[in-house]
PAKEMI-851998 format. One record per residue (C-alpha): residue in one letter; x, y, z negated; residue number from 1. Coordinates in pm, whole numbers, plus 50000, padded with zeros to 5 digits. Layout:
! PAKEMI-851998
{aa=a | c1=X | c2=Y | c3=Z | i=NUM}
...
! end
This chain:
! PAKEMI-851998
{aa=x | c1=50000 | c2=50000 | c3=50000 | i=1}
{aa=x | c1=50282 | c2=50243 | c3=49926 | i=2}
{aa=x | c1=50453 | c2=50132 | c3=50224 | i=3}
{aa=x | c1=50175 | c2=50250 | c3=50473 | i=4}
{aa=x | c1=50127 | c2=50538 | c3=50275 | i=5}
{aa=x | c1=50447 | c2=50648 | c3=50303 | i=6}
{aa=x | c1=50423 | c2=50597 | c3=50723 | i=7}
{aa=x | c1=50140 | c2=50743 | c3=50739 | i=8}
{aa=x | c1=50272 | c2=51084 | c3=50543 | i=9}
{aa=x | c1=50619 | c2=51060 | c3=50771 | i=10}
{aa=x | c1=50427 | c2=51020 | c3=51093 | i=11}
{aa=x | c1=50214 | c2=51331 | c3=51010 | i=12}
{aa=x | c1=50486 | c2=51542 | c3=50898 | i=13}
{aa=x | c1=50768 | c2=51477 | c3=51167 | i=14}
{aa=x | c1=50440 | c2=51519 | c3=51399 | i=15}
{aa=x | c1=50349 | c2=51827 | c3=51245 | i=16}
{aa=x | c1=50712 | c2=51989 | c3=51238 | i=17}
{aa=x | c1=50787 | c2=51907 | c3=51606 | i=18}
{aa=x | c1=50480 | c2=52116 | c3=51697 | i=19}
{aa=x | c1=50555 | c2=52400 | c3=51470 | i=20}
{aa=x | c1=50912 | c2=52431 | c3=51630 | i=21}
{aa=x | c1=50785 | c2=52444 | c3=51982 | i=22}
{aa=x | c1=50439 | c2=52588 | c3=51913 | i=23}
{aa=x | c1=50393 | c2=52915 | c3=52190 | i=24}
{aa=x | c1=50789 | c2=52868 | c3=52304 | i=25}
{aa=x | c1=50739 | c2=52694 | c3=52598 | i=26}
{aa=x | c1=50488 | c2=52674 | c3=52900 | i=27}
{aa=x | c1=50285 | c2=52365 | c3=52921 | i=28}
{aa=x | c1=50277 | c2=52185 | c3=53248 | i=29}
{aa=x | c1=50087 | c2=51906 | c3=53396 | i=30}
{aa=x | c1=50143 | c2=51555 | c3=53357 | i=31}
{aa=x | c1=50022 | c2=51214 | c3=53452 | i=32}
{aa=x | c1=49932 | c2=50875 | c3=53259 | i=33}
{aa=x | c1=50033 | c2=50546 | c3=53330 | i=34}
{aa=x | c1=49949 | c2=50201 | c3=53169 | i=35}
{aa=x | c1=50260 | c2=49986 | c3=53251 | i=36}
{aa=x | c1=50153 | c2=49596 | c3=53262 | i=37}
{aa=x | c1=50388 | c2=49402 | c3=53066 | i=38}
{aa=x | c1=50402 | c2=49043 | c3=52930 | i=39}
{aa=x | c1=50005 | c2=49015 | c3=52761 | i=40}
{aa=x | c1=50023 | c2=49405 | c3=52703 | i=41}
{aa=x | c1=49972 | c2=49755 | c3=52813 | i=42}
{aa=x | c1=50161 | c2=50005 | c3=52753 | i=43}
{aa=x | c1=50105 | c2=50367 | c3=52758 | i=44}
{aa=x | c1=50340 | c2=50620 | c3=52947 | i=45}
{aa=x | c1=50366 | c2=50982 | c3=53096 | i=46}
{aa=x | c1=50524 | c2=51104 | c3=53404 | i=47}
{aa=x | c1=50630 | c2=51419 | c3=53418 | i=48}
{aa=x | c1=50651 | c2=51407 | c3=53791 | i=49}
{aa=x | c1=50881 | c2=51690 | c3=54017 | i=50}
{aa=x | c1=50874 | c2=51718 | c3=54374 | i=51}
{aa=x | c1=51247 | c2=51827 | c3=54338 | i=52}
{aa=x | c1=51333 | c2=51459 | c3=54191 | i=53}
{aa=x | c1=51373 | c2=51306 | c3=54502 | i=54}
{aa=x | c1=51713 | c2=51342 | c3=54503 | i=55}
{aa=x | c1=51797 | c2=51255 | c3=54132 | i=56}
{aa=x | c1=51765 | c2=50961 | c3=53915 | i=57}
{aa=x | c1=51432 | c2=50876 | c3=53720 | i=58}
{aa=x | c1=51470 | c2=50913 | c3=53409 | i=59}
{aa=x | c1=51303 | c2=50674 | c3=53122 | i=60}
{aa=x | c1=51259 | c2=50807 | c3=52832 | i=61}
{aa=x | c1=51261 | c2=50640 | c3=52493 | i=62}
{aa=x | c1=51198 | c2=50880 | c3=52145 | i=63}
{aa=x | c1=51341 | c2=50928 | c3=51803 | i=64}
{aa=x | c1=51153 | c2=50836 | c3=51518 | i=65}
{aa=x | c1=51363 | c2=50543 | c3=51369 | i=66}
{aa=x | c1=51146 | c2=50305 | c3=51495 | i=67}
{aa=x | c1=50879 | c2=50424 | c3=51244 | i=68}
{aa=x | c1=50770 | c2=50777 | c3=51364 | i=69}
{aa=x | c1=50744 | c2=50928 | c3=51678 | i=70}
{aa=x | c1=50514 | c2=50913 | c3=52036 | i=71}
{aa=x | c1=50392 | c2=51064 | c3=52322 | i=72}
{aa=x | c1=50310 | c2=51419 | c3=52183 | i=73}
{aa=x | c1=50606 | c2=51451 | c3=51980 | i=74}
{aa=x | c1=50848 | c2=51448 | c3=52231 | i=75}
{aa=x | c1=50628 | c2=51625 | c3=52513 | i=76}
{aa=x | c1=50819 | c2=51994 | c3=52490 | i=77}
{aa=x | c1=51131 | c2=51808 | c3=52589 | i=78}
{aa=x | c1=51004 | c2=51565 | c3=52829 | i=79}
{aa=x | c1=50871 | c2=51889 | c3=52988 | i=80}
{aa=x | c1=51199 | c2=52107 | c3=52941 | i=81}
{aa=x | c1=51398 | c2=51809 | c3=53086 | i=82}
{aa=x | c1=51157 | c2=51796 | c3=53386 | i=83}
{aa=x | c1=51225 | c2=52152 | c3=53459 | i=84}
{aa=x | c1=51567 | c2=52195 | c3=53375 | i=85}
{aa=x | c1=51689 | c2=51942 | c3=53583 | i=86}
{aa=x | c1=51430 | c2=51889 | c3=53853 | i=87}
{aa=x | c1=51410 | c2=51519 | c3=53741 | i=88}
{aa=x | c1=51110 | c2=51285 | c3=53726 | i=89}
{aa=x | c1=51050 | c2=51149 | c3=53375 | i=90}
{aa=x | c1=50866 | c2=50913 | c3=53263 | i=91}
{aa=x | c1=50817 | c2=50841 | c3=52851 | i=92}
{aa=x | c1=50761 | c2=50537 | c3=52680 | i=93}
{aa=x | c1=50538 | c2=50496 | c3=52430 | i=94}
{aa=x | c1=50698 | c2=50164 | c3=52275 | i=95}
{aa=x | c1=50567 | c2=49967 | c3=51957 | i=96}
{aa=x | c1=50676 | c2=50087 | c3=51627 | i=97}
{aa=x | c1=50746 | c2=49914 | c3=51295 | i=98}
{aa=x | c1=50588 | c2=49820 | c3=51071 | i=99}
{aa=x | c1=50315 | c2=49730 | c3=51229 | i=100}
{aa=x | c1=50553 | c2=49571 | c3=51499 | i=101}
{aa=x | c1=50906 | c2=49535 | c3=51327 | i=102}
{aa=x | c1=51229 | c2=49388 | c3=51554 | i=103}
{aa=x | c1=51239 | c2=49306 | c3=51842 | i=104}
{aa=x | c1=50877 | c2=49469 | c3=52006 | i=105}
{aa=x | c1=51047 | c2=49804 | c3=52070 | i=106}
{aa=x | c1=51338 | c2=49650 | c3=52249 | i=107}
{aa=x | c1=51114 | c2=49422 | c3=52387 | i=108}
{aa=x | c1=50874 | c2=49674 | c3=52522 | i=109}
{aa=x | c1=51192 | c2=49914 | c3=52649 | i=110}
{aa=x | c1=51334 | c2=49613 | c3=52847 | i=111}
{aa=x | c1=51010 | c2=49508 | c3=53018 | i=112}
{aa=x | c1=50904 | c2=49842 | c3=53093 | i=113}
{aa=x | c1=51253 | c2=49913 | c3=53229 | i=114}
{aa=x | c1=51240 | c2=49622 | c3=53448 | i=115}
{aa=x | c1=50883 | c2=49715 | c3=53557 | i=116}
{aa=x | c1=50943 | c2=50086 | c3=53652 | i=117}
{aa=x | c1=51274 | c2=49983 | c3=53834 | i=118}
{aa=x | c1=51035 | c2=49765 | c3=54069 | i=119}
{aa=x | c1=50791 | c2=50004 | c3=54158 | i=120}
{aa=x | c1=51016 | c2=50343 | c3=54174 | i=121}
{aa=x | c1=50840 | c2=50425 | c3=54506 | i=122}
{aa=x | c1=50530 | c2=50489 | c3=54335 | i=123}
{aa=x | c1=50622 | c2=50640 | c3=54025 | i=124}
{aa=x | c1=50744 | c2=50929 | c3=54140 | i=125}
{aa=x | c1=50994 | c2=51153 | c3=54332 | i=126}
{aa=x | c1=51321 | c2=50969 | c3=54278 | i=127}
{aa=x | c1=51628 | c2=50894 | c3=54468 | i=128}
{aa=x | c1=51614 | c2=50509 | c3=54369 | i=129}
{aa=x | c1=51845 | c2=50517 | c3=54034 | i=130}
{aa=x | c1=51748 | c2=50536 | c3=53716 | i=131}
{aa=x | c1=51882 | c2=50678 | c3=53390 | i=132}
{aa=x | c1=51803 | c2=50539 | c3=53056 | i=133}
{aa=x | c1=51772 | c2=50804 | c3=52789 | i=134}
{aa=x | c1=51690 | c2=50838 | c3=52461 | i=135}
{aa=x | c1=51755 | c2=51013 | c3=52100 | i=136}
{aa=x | c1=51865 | c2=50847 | c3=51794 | i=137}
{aa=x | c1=51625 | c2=50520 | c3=51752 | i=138}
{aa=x | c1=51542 | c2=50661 | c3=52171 | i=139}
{aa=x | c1=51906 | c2=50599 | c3=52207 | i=140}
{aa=x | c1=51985 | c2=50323 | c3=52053 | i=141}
{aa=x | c1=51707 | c2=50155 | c3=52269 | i=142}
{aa=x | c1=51827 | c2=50316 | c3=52572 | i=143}
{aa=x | c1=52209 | c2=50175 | c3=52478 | i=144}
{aa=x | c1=52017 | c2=49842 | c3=52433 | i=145}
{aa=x | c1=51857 | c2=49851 | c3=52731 | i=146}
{aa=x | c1=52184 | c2=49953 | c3=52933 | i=147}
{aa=x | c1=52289 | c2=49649 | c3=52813 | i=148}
{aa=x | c1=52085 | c2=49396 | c3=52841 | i=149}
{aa=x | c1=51884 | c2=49481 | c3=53235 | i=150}
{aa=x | c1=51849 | c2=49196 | c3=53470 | i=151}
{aa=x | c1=52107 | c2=49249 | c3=53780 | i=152}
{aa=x | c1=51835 | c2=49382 | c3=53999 | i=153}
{aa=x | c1=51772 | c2=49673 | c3=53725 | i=154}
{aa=x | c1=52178 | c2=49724 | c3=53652 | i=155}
{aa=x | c1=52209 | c2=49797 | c3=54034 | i=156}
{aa=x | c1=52024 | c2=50121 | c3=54040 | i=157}
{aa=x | c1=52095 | c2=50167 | c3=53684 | i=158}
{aa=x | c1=52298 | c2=50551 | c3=53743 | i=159}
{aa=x | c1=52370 | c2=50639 | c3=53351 | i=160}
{aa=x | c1=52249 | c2=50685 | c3=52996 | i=161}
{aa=x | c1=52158 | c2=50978 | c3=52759 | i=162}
{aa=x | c1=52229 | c2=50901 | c3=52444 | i=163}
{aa=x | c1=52129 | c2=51154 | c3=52231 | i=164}
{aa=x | c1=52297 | c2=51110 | c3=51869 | i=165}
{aa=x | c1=52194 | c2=50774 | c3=51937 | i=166}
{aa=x | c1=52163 | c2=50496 | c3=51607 | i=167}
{aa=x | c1=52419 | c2=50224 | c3=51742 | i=168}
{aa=x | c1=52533 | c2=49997 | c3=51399 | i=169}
{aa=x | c1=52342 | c2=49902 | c3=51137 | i=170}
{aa=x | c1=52408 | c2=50102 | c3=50796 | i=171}
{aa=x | c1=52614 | c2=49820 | c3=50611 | i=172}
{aa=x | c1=52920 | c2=49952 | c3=50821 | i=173}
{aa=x | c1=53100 | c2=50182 | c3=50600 | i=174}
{aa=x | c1=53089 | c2=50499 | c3=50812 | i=175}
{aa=x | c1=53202 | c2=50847 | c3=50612 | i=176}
{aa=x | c1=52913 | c2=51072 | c3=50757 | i=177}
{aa=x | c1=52680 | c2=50833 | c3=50557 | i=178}
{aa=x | c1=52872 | c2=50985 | c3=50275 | i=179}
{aa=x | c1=52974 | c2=51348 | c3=50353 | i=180}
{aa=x | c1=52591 | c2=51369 | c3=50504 | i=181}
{aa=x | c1=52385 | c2=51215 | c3=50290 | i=182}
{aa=x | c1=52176 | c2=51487 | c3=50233 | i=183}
{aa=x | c1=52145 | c2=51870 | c3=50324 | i=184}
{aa=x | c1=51936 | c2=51816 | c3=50612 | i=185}
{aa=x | c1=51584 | c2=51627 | c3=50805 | i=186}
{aa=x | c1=51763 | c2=51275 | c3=50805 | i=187}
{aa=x | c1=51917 | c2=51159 | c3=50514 | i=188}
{aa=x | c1=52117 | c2=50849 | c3=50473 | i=189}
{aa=x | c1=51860 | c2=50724 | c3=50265 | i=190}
{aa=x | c1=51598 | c2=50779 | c3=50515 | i=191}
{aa=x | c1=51820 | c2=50616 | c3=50752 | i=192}
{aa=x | c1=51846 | c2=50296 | c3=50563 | i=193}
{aa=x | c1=51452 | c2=50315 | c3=50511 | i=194}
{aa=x | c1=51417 | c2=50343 | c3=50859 | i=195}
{aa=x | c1=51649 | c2=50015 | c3=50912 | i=196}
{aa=x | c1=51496 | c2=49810 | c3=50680 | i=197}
{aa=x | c1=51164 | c2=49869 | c3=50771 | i=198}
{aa=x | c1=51206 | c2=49809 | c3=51160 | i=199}
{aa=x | c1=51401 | c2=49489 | c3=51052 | i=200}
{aa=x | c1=51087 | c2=49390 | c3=50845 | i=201}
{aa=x | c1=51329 | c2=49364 | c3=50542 | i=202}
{aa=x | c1=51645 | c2=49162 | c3=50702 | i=203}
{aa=x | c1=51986 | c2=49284 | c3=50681 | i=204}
{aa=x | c1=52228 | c2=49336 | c3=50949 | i=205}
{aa=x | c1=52332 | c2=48942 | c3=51004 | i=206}
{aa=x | c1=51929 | c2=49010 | c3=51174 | i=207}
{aa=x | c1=52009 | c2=49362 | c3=51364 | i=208}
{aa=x | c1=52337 | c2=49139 | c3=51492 | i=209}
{aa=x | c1=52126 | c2=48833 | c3=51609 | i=210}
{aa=x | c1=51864 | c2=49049 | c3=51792 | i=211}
{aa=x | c1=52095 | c2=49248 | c3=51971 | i=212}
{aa=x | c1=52045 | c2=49588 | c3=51816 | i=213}
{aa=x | c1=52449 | c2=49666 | c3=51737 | i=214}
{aa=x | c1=52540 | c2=49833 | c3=52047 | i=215}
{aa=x | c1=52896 | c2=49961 | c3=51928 | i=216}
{aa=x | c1=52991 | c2=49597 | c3=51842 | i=217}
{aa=x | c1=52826 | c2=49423 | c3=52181 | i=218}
{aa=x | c1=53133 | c2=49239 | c3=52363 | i=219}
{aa=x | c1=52990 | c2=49385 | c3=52698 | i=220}
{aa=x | c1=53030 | c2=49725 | c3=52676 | i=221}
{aa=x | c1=53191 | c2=49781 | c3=53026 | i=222}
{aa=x | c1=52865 | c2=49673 | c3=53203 | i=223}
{aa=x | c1=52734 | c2=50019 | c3=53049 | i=224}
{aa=x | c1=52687 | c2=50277 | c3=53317 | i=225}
{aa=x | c1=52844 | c2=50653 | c3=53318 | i=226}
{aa=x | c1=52702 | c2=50789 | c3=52975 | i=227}
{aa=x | c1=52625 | c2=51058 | c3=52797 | i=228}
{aa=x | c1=52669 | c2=51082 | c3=52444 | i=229}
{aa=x | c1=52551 | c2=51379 | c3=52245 | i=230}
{aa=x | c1=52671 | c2=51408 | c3=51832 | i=231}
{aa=x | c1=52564 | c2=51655 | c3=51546 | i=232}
{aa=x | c1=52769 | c2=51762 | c3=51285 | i=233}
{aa=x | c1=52523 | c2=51719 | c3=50988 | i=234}
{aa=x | c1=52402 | c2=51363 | c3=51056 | i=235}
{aa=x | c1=52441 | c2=51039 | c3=50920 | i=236}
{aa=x | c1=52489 | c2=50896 | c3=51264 | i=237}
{aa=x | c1=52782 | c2=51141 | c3=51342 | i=238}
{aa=x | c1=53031 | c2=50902 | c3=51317 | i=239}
{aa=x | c1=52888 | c2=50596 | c3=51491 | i=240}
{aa=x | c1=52769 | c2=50803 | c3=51776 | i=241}
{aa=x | c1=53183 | c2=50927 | c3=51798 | i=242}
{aa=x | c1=53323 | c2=50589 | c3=51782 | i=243}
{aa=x | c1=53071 | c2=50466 | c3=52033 | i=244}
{aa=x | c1=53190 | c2=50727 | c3=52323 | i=245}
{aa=x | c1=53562 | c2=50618 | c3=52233 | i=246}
{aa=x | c1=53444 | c2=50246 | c3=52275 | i=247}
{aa=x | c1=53262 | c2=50329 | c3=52599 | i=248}
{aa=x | c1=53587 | c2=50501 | c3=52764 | i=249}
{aa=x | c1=53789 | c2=50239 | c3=52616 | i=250}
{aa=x | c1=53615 | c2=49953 | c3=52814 | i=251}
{aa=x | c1=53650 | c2=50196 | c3=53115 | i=252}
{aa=x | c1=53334 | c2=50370 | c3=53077 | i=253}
{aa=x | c1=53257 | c2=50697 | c3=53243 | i=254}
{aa=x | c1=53200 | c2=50903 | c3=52942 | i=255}
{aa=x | c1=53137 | c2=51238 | c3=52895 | i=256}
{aa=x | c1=53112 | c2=51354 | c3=52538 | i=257}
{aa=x | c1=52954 | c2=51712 | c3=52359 | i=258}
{aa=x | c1=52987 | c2=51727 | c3=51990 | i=259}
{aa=x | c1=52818 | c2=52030 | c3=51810 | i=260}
{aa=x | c1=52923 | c2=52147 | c3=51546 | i=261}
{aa=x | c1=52707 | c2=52332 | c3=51397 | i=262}
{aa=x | c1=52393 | c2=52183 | c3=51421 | i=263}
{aa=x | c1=52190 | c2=51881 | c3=51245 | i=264}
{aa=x | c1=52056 | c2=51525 | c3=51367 | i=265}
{aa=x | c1=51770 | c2=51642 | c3=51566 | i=266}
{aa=x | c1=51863 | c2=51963 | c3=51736 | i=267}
{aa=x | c1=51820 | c2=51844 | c3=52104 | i=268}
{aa=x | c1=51453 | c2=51764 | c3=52079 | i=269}
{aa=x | c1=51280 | c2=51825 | c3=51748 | i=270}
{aa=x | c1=51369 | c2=52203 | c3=51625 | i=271}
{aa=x | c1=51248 | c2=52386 | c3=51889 | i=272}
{aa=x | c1=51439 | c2=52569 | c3=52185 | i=273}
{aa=x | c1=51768 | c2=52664 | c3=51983 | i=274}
{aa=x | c1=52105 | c2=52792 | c3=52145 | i=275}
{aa=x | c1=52244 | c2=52428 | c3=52092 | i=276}
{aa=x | c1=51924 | c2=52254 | c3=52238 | i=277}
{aa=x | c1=51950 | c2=52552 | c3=52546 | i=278}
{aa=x | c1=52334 | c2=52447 | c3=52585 | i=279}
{aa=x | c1=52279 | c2=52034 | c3=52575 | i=280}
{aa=x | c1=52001 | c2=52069 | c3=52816 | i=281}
{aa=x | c1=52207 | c2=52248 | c3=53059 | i=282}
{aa=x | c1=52474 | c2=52007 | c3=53002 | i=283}
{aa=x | c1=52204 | c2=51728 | c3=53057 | i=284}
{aa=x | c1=52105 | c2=51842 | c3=53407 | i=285}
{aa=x | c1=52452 | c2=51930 | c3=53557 | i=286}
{aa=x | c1=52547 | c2=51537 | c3=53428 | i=287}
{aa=x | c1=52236 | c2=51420 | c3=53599 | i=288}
{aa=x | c1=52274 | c2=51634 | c3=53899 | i=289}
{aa=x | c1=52657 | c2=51496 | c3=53922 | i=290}
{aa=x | c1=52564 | c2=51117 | c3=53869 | i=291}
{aa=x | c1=52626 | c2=50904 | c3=54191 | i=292}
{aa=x | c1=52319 | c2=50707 | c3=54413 | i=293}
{aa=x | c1=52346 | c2=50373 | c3=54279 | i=294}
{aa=x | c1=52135 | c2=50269 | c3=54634 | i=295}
{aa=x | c1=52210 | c2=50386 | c3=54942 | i=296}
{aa=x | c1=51960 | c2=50450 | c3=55186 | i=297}
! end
């Protein structure tokens, strides 16, 4: 009973907050729904659809939340900002959370509806037939997941990853930002370790490791494509997200890297449009504009 009360109160209030940050600082634009089938399910999407994304990647975008929190609405500003930044197609994914659907539905649902959307990019919208696999924290460590475990058919348009201050190793590993930001800001380390434990339906990390959901320690990490990676200074995850784009270019990885210094886990799509959020977004759509076809016509 305390359990669900206490989603119930974290759902309203990181839904609540997102909309006060972007409330009247930002112009609304239209969007479309989709149902994608998957294995004995539906799930719900958007596509933010631009004419101008026929000649970049589309992008599939997975939210924050840790697993818990999070949806459609609360990442809509940036779904939208992305869309007109860069001139890219998006499409957002509403996967399963936890509890109600602890490890593995959400990487479950973000591999199937991957595979799905890279089979029917004709009619999804304007796209030059790649895709990029984005995401922040929980969004990214899904999208890192995903990278890594497509079918070959997905991997060859797979074009790149945003991974924004993505959640890549379980908390057990004895990182010092768990330590030196444990509190002072929206995501605490013990939120963090809430947010593990309740996705992994009480199991430890010998569970994350079995299920696939320790990027930074998967033996494959050169099949990832050109990445990404965006860190925050005040965050738990500061660390992990670090040594991930060091493991990345050490397996030969095309990695480019923007740490920021000043801001907190959350900046890019949760606090409103922000100098830091304006400068990552920019940095977002030159690296997407940059990225190689992965098919040629």
């Amino acid at each position: 009973m305390l359990q669900s009360l206490k989603v119930w109160l974290l759902r309203r209030y990181f839904g609540w907050k997102g909309a006060r940050s972007w409330r009247g600082r930002y112009t609304d634009a239209p969007f479309s729904t989709l149902q994608l089938p998957l294995r004995g399910r539906q799930l719900p999407a958007r596509v933010y659809s631009s004419t101008a994304g026929r000649d970049l990647p589309l992008v599939i975008y997975f939210h924050g939340g840790g697993w818990v929190l999070g949806g459609l609405d609360t990442h809509h500003p940036y779904c939208q900002q992305l869309r007109g930044q860069a001139g890219c197609t998006v499409v957002a994914v509403d996967y399963r959370l936890a509890p109600e659907h602890p490890c593995p539905a959400a990487l479950d649902d973000c591999r199937e509806a991957t595979a799905w959307l890279g089979q029917h990019l004709e009619s999804t919208g304007p796209n030059n037939g790649s895709i990029v696999l984005a995401g922040d924290s929980a969004g990214g460590h899904l999208a890192a997941c995903t990278a890594l475990a497509v079918d070959p058919d997905t991997r060859s348009r797979l074009a790149g990853a945003l991974l924004i201050y993505p959640v890549v190793d379980h908390y057990s590993t004895p990182y010092a930002s768990y330590v030196e930001r444990a509190t002072g800001q929206t995501l605490t380390t013990a939120l963090m370790r809430w947010f593990w434990d309740t996705w992994l339906a009480g199991g430890g990390a010998e569970q994350a490791a079995a299920a696939g959901a320790q990027p930074v320690r998967d033996p494959g990490l050169a099949a990832m494509p050109p990445s990404l990676v965006l860190t925050a200074e005040r965050d738990p995850l500061r660390d992990e997200g670090l040594q991930f784009a060091n493991q990345l270019r050490a397996a030969g990885v095309t990695v480019t890297s923007e740490h920021y210094s000043n801001a907190e886990h959350g900046f890019a799509c949760s606090e409103g449009p922000t100098p830091d959020f304006a400068h990552a977004l920019a940095l977002t759509a030159g690296w997407l504009r940059a990225l190689p076809r992965t098919v040629e016509d």
